[in-house]
C-alpha positions in Angstrom: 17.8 29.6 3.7 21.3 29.3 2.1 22.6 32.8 1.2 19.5 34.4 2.1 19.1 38.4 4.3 17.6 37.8 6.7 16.2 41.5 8.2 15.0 40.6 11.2 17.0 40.1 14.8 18.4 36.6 15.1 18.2 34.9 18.4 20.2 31.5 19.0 19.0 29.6 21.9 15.2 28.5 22.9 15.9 28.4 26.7 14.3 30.5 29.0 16.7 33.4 27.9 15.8 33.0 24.5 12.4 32.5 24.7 12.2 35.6 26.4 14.0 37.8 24.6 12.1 36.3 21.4 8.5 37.4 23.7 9.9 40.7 24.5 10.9 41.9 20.7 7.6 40.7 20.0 5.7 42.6 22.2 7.6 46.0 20.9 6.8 45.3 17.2 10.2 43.8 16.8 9.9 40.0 15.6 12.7 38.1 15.2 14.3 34.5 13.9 14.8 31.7 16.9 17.2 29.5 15.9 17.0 26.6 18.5 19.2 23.0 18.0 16.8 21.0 19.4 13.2 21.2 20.7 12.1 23.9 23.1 11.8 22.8 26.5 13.2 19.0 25.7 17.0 20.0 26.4 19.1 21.9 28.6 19.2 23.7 31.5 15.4 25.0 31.3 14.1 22.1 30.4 14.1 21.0 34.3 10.8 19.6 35.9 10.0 22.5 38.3 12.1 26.1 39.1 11.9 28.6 41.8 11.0 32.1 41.7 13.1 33.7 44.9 15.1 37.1 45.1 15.6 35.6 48.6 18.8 34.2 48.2 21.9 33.0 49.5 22.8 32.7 53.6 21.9 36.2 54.1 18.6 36.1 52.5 19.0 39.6 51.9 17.2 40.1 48.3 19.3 42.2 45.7 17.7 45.1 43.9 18.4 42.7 40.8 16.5 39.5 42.3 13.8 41.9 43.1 13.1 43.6 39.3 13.1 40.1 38.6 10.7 39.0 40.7 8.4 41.5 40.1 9.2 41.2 35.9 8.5 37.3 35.9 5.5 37.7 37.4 4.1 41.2 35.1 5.0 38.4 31.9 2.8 35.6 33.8 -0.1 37.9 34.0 0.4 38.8 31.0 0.3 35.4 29.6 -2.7 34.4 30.9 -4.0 37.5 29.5 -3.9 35.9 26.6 -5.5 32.9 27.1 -2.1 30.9 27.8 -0.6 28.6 31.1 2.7 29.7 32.2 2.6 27.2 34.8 3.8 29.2 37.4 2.3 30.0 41.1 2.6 32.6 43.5 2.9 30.5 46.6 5.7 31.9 48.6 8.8 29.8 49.0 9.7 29.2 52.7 13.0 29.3 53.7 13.7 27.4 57.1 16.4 28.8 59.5 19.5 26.4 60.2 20.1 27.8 63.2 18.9 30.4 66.4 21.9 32.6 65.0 20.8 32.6 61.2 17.4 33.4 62.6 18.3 36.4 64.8 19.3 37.5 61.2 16.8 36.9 59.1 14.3 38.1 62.0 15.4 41.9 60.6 15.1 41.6 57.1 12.5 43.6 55.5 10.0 42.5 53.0 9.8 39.2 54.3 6.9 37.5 56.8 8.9 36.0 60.1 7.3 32.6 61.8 8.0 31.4 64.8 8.4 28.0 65.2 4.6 27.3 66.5 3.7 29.4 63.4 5.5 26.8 60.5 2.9 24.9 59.0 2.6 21.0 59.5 4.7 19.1 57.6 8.0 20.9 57.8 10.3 21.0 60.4 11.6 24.4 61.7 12.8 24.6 65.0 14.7 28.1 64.9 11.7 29.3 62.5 11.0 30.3 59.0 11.1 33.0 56.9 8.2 33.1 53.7 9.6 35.0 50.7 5.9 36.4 49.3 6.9 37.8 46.5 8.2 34.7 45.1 6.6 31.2 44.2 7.6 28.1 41.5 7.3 27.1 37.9 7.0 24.1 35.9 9.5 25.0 32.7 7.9 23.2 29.9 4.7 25.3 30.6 6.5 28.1 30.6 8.6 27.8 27.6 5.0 26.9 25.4 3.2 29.7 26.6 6.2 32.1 25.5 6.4 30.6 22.2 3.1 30.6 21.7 2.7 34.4 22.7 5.7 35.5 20.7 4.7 33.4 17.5 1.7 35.4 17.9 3.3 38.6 17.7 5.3 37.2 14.2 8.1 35.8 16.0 9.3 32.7 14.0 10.9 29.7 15.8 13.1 27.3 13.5 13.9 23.9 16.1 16.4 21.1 14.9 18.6 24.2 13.8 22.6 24.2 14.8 24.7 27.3 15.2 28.2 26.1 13.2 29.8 29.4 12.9 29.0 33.4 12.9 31.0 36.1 11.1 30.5 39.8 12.0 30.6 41.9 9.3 30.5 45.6 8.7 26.3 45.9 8.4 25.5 41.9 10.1 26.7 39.2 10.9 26.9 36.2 8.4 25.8 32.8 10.2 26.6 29.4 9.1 24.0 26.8 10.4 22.9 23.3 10.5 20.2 24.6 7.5 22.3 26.5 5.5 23.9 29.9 5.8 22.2 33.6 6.6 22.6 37.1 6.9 21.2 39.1 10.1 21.8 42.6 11.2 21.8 41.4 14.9 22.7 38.0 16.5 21.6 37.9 20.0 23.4 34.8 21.7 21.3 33.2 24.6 23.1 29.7 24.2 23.9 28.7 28.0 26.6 26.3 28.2 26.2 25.3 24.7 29.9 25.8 22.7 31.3 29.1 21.3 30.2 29.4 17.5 34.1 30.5 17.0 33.4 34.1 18.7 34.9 35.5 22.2 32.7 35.2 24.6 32.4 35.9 28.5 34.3 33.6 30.2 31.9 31.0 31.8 31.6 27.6 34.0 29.6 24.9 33.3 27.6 23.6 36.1 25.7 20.6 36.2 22.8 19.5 38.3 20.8 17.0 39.4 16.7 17.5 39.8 14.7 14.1 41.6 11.1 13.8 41.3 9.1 11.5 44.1 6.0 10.8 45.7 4.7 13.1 48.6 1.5 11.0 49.6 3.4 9.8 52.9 4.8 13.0 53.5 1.4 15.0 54.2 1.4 16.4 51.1 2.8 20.0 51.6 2.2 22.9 49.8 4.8 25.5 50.4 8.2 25.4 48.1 11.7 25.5 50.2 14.7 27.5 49.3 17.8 26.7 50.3 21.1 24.7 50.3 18.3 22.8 48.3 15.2 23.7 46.9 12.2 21.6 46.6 8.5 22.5 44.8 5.1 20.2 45.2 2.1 19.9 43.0 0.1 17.9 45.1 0.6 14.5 44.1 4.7 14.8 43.7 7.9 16.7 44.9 11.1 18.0 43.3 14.3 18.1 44.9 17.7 19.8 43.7 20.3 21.8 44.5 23.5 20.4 44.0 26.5 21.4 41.9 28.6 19.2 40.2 31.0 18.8 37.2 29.0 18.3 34.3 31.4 15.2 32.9 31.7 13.3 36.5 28.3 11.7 37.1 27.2 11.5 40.7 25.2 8.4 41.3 24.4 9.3 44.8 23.5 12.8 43.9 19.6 11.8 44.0 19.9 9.8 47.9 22.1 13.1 48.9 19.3 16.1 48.1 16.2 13.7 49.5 18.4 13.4 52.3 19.4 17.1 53.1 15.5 17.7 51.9 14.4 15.4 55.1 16.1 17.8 57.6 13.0 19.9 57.0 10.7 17.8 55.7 10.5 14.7 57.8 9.9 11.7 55.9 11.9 12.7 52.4 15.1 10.6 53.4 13.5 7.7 53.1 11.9 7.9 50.3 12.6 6.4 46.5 13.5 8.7 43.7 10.9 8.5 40.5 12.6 10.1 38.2 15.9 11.5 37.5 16.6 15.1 35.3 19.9 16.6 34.8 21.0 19.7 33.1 23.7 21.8 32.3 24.1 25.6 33.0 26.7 28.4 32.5 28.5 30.5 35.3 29.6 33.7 34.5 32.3 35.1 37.0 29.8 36.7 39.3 26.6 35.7 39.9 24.6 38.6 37.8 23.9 37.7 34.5 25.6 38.8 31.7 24.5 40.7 28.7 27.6 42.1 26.5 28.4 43.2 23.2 31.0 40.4 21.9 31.4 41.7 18.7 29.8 44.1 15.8 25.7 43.2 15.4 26.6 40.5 18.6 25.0 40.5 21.8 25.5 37.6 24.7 22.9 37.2 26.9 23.3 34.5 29.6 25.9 33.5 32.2 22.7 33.4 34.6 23.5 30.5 36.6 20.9 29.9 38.9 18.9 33.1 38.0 18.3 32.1 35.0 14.4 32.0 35.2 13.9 34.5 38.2 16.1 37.3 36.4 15.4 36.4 32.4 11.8 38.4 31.8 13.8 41.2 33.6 17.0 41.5 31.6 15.5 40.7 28.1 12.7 43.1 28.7 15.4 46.2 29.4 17.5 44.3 26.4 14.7 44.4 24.0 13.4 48.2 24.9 17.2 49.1 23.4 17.1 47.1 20.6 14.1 49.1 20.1 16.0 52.5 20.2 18.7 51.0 17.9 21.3 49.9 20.4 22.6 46.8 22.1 25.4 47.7 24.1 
């Protein structure tokens, strides 16, 4: 592609952001170039063995308006997937969140849009002696699946997906932007930026963290097998056979070799049984953190959008802000 025009968006970054952004423009008759370093789903922060869908966040589990258009947006493109035939891997379970105390439970006793249990009303095998709230409107995903099924779906509507393709350097110019990749160079009228913590392709962008954490996969036959995901100081998810455990924050160059023993054992205080257990398997992942926890999408430059800085929102709030992203690309604007 050295030299060539290239007249359709370009988006950088097969994550979850850039998968859909790529499966929204397709969806409004606007296909576009993915330009993705490696393989989709193999690398990177959404490449993780199981997510959470939960607007109910943070100590107050007070959902923000945000949380809840994403919410409701992830789970529109899921239908919509299977629609077509496809497996988002995704399910509407609920996620429980378990009170840590009376007091936080007097609170979260007056929240709307949530279903309170008492105590006696928790099912067997978690542990909740100040109660539980169940976030309905929410549930948990397995990544990979997801990731395919967008690809698949926006390949469908004529989106083309280039993997094994580097971002070296992008130059805005007065009609596009003139990239310089792994492959050879390119001229787009927009360049749409969904690259996580990946490094600057020598433009300014939003100042961002990177984050790392730890994901541990591990046998739930002795622990009654339970159904229901957690959210929390850490979040877990089970398919039946096996459980996933993360939650913790770290700096992405200082490994943490206890990081795995740590979340199975904050994950025991509610699910008896998980402290003991042995670790399977071991993911890690990198993601970028914008100054405030609402994602970011900004105009960096002439024909260049950044979409990310979604920390931990990145799958609950992506269908949600690329949809709204997409519709003004569609009416010839990105800012």
């Amino acid at each position: 592609m050295n030299g060539a025009v290239e007249p359709r968006p370009v988006i950088v970054g097969g994550g979850v952001v850039g998968m859909s952004l790529a499966y929204a423009l397709g969806r409004r008759a606007l296909p576009a170039l993915l330009l993705e370093r490696g393989r989709i789903g193999r690398q990177g922060a959404s490449s993780g063995p199981a997510a959470l869908i939960n607007p109910q966040r943070g100590s107050s589990a007070r959902a923000h308006p945000d949380d809840l258009a994403g919410a409701r947006a992830f789970w529109r493109v899921v239908e919509e997937l299977r629609a077509q035939g496809l497996d988002p891997g995704a399910e509407r379970s609920g996620v429980l969140r378990i009170a840590p105390s009376e007091r936080r439970a007097r609170a979260w006793r007056r929240l709307e849009g949530v279903h309170w249990l008492e105590p006696e009303r928790v099912p067997a095998p978690y542990r909740a002696p100040f109660g539980a709230l169940l976030a309905e409107d929410a549930g948990w995903l397995r990544p990979r699946r997801l990731l395919a099924a967008l690809r698949s779906a926006a390949e469908a509507s004529g989106v083309e997906v280039r993997e094994g393709v580097r971002l070296l350097a992008a130059e805005p110019m007065a009609d596009g932007v003139r990239l310089v990749t792994s492959a050879g160079t390119l001229v787009t009228p927009q360049l749409l930026l969904c690259i996580g913590a990946d490094p600057s392709p020598g433009l300014e962008l939003p100042a961002t963290t990177a984050v790392a954490g730890d994901v541990v996969t591990f046998s739930t036959a002795e622990l009654g097998r339970p159904r229901l995901p957690l959210g929390g100081s850490v979040y877990a998810a089970f398919d039946g056979t096996h459980g996933y455990v993360g939650g913790n924050h770290r700096d992405p160059d200082v490994p943490e070799p206890e990081a795995p023993a740590r979340l199975l054992h904050d994950l025991g205080r509610w699910l008896p049984g998980a402290a003991e257990l042995p670790g399977t398997a071991l993911w890690s992942g990198v993601r970028a953190r914008g100054a405030t926890p609402r994602p970011v999408v900004r105009e960096v430059a002439p024909h260049v959008t950044f979409v990310g800085a979604m920390s931990g929102r990145g799958f609950l709030c992506a269908a949600d802000v690329t949809s709204r992203l997409a519709a003004r690309l569609n009416e010839g604007g990105a800012s």
